[in-house]
C-alpha positions as CSV (number, residue, x, y, z in Angstrom):
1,X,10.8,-10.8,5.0
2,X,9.7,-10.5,1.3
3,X,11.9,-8.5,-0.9
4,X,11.5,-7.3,-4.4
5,X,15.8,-6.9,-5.7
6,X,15.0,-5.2,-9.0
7,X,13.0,-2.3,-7.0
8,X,14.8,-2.4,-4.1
9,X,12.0,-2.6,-1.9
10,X,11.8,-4.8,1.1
11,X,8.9,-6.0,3.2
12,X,8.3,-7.3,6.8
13,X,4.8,-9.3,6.7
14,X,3.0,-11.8,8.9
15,X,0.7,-13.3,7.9
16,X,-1.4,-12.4,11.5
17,X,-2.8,-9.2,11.4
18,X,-4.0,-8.9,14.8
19,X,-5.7,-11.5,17.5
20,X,-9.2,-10.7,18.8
21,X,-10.0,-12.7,22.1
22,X,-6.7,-14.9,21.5
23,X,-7.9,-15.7,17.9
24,X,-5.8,-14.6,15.0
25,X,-7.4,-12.8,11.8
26,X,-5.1,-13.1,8.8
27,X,-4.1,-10.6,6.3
28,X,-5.4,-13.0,3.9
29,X,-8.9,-13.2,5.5
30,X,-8.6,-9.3,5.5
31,X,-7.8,-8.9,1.5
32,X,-10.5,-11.4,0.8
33,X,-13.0,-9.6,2.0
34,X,-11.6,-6.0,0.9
35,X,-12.0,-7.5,-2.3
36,X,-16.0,-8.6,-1.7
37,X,-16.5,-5.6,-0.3
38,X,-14.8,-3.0,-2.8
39,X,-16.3,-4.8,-5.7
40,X,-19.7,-5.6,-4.7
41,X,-20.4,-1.7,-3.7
42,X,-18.8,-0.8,-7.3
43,X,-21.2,-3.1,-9.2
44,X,-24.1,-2.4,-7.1
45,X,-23.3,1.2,-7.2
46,X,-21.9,2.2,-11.0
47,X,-23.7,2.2,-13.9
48,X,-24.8,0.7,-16.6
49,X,-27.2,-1.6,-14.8
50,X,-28.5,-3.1,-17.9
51,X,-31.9,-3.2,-16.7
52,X,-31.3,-5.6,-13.5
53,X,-33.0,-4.2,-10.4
54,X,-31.3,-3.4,-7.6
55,X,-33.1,-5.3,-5.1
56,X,-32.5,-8.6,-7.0
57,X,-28.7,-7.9,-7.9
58,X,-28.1,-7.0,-4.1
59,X,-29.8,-10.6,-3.2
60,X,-28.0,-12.3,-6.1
61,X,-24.5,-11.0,-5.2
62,X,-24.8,-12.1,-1.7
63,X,-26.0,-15.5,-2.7
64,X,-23.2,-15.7,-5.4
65,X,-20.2,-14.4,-3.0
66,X,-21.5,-16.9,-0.4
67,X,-21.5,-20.1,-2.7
68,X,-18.8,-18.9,-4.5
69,X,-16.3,-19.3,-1.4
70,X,-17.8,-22.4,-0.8
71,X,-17.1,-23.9,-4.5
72,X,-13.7,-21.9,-4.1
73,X,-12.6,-24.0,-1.1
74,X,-14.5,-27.5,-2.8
75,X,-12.7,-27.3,-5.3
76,X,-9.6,-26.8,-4.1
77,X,-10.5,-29.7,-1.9
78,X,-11.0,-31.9,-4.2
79,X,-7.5,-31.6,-5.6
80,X,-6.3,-32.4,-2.4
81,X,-8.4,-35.2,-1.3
82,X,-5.7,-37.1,0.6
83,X,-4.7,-34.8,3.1
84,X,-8.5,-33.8,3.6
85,X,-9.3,-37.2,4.1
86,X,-7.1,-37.9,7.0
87,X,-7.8,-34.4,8.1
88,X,-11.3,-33.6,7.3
89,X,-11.6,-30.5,10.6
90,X,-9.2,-28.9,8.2
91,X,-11.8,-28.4,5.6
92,X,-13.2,-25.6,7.1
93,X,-9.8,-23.8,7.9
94,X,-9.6,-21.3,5.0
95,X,-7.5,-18.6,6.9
96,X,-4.4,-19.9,5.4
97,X,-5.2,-20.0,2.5
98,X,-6.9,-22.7,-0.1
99,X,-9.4,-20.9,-2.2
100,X,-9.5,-21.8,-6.2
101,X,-11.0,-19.4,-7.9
102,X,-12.3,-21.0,-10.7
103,X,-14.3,-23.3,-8.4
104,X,-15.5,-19.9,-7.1
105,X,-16.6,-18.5,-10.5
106,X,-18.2,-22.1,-11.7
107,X,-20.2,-22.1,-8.8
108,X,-21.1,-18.4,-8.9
109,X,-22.4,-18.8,-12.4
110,X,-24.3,-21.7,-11.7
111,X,-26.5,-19.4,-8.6
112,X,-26.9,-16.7,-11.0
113,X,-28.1,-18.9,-13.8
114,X,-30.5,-20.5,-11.2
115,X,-31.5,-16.8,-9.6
116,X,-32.4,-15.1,-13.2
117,X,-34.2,-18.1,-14.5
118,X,-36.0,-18.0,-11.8
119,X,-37.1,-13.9,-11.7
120,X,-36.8,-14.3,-15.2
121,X,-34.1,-11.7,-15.9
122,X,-31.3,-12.0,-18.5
123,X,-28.4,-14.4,-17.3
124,X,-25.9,-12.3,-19.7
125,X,-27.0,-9.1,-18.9
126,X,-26.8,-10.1,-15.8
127,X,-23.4,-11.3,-16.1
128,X,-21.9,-8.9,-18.2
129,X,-23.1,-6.5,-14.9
130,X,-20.7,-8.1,-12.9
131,X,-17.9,-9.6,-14.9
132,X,-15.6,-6.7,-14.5
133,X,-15.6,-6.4,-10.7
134,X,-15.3,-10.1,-10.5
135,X,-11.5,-9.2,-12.3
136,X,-11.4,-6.3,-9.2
137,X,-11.9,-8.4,-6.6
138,X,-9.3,-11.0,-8.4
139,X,-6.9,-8.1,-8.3
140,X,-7.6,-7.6,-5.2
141,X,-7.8,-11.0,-3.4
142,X,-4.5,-11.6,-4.7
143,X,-2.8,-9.6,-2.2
144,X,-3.7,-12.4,0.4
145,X,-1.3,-15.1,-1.1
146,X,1.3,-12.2,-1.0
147,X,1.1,-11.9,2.5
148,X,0.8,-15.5,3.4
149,X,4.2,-16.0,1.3
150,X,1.9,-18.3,-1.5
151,X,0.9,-18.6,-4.9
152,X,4.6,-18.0,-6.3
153,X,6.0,-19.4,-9.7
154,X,9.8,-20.8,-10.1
155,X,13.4,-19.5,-9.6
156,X,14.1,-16.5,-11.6
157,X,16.7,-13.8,-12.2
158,X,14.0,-11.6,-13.4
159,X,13.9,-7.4,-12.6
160,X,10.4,-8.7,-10.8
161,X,11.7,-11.4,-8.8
162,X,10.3,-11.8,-5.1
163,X,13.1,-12.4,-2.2
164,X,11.3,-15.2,0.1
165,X,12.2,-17.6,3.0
166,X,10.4,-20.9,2.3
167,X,11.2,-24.0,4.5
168,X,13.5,-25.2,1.8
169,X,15.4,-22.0,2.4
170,X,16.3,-18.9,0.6
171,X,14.8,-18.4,-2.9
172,X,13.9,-15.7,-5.8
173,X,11.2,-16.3,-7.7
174,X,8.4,-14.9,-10.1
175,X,6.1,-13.0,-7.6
176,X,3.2,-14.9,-10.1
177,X,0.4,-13.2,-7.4
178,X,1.5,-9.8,-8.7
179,X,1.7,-10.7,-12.3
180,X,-2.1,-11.8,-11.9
181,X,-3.3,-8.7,-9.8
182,X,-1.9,-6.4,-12.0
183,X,-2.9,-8.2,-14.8
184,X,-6.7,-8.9,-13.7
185,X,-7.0,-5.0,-12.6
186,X,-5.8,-4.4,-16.3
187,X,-8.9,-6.7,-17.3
188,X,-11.4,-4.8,-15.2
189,X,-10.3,-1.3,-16.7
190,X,-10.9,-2.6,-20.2
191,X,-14.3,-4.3,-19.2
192,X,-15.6,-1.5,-17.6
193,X,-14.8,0.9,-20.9
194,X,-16.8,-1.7,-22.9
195,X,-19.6,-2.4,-20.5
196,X,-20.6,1.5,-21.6
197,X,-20.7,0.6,-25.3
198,X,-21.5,-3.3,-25.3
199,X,-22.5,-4.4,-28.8
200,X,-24.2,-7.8,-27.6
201,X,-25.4,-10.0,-24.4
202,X,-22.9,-11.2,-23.2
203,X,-19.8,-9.5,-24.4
204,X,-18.9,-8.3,-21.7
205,X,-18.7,-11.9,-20.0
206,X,-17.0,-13.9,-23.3
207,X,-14.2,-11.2,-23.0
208,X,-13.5,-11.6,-19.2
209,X,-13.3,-15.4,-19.7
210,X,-10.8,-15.4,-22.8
211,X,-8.9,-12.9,-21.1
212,X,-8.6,-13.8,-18.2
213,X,-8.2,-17.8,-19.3
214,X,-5.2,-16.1,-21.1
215,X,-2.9,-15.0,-18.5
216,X,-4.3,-18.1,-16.0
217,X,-2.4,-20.0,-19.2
218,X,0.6,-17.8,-19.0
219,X,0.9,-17.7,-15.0
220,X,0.4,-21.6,-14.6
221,X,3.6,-22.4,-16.2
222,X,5.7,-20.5,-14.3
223,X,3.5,-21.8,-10.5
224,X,4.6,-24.0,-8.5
225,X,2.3,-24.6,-6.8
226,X,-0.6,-25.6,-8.9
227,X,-3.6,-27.8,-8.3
228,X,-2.6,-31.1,-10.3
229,X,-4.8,-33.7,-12.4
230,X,-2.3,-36.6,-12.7
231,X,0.6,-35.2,-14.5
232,X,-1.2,-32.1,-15.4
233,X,-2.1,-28.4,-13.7
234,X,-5.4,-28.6,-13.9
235,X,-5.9,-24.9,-14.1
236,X,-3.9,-24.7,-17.5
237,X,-6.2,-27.2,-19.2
238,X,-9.5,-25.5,-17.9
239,X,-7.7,-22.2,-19.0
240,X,-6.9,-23.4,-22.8
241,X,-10.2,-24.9,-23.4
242,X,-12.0,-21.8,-21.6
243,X,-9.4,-19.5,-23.7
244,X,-10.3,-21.3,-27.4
245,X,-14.1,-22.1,-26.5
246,X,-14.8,-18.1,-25.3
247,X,-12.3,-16.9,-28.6
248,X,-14.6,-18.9,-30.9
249,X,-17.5,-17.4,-29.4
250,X,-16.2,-14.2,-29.7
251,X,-15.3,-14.3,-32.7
252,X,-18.6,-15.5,-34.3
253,X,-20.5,-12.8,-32.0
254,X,-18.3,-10.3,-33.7
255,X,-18.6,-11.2,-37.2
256,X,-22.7,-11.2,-36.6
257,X,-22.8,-8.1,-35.4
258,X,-20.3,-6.7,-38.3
259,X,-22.8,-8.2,-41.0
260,X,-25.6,-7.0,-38.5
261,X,-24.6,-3.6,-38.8
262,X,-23.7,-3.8,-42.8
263,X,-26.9,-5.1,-43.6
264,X,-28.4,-2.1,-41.6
């Protein structure tokens, strides 16, 4: 049971949907792929298209949802390498959970790099195409770790706080999945309002990688649960330098296009 005490709401969930043929399909397999599915019919779908053909951003999604699990679970692989070592069959078991997403976007990027250099289309148009159904299916995909009882931040007295039995026992916590869902479907409403008035290439993209490296910053403190480097959550530092490297950017794009437009 999963309870929310501020709202008085309360939740049954297991983690097992249903069993087809004796095997189980978990909720979280199920939100994953609500998530691919919702977004990439948006993006292929909704305008503006910034001049990518459709053929070629049907092709490039599907190569870039495909690798993108697959850098997802390698990377959160590689911040486990000890248990995966002695347990290497459970590579490949992803239905618990086990997917980092910023191995997912890395590895994303890097296809449609490769894909537009070679048709030789814009990389940021293409990009800022996408970026803000990437933070839809983040919203989402989040939903999974909610019902596989996951991806929850520290002890808390907080009008939010999640109700959850853990094997350490009883505990009320920051429900950090819903802080990120809500937060991420925030970003795509704002990136979609700008995609219709971009000023530059890749505005749309900078933006979704400052924003969204902002509240990955804010969430990581309160995890628990977070993939470590030593001593260090190894999300936080990729979120600060992604957070001040993108706000640079940013900020320099903007001033160009301020003088761009004065000088006009």
């Amino acid at each position: 049971m999963i309870q929310f005490l501020g709202l008085q709401l309360q939740f049954f969930v297991n983690p097992v949907a249903f069993t087809i043929f004796g095997i189980p399909i978990y909720w979280y397999a199920i939100c994953i792929i609500l998530a691919i599915l919702v977004s990439f019919m948006l993006c292929y779908c909704l305008p503006p298209k910034f001049e990518i053909d459709d053929h070629f951003l049907f092709d490039t999604l599907l190569y870039a949802i495909v690798f993108g699990i697959v850098g997802a679970r390698l990377y959160y692989v590689l911040f486990h390498l000890n248990y995966y070592w002695s347990n290497p069959g459970a590579i490949f078991q992803i239905r618990n959970g086990g997917l980092a997403i910023y191995g997912g976007i890395f590895m994303g990027v890097f296809v449609v790099f490769y894909q537009c250099r070679k048709r030789q289309y814009s990389v940021l148009d293409f990009l800022d195409r996408i970026a803000p159904f990437v933070a839809l299916g983040q919203a989402i995909g989040r939903w999974g770790n909610f019902c596989n009882q996951e991806a929850y931040g520290t002890p808390t007295d907080h009008f939010l706080r999640m109700g959850i039995d853990t094997p350490g026992g009883y505990l009320e916590v920051h429900p950090t999945f819903l802080y990120e869902s809500v937060l991420t479907f925030f970003i795509f409403l704002i990136l979609r309002k700008m995609q219709k008035k971009r000023k530059f290439q890749g505005q749309i993209t900078y933006l979704y990688l400052f924003l969204y490296a902002g509240i990955r910053m804010f969430i990581e403190q309160l995890r628990v649960d977070s993939l470590m480097l030593g001593n260090f959550k190894i999300s936080q530092i990729l979120s600060i330098a992604i957070f001040v490297v993108f706000g640079r950017i940013l900020l320099k794009k903007y001033g160009k296009y301020r003088n761009e437009k004065i000088g006009a």
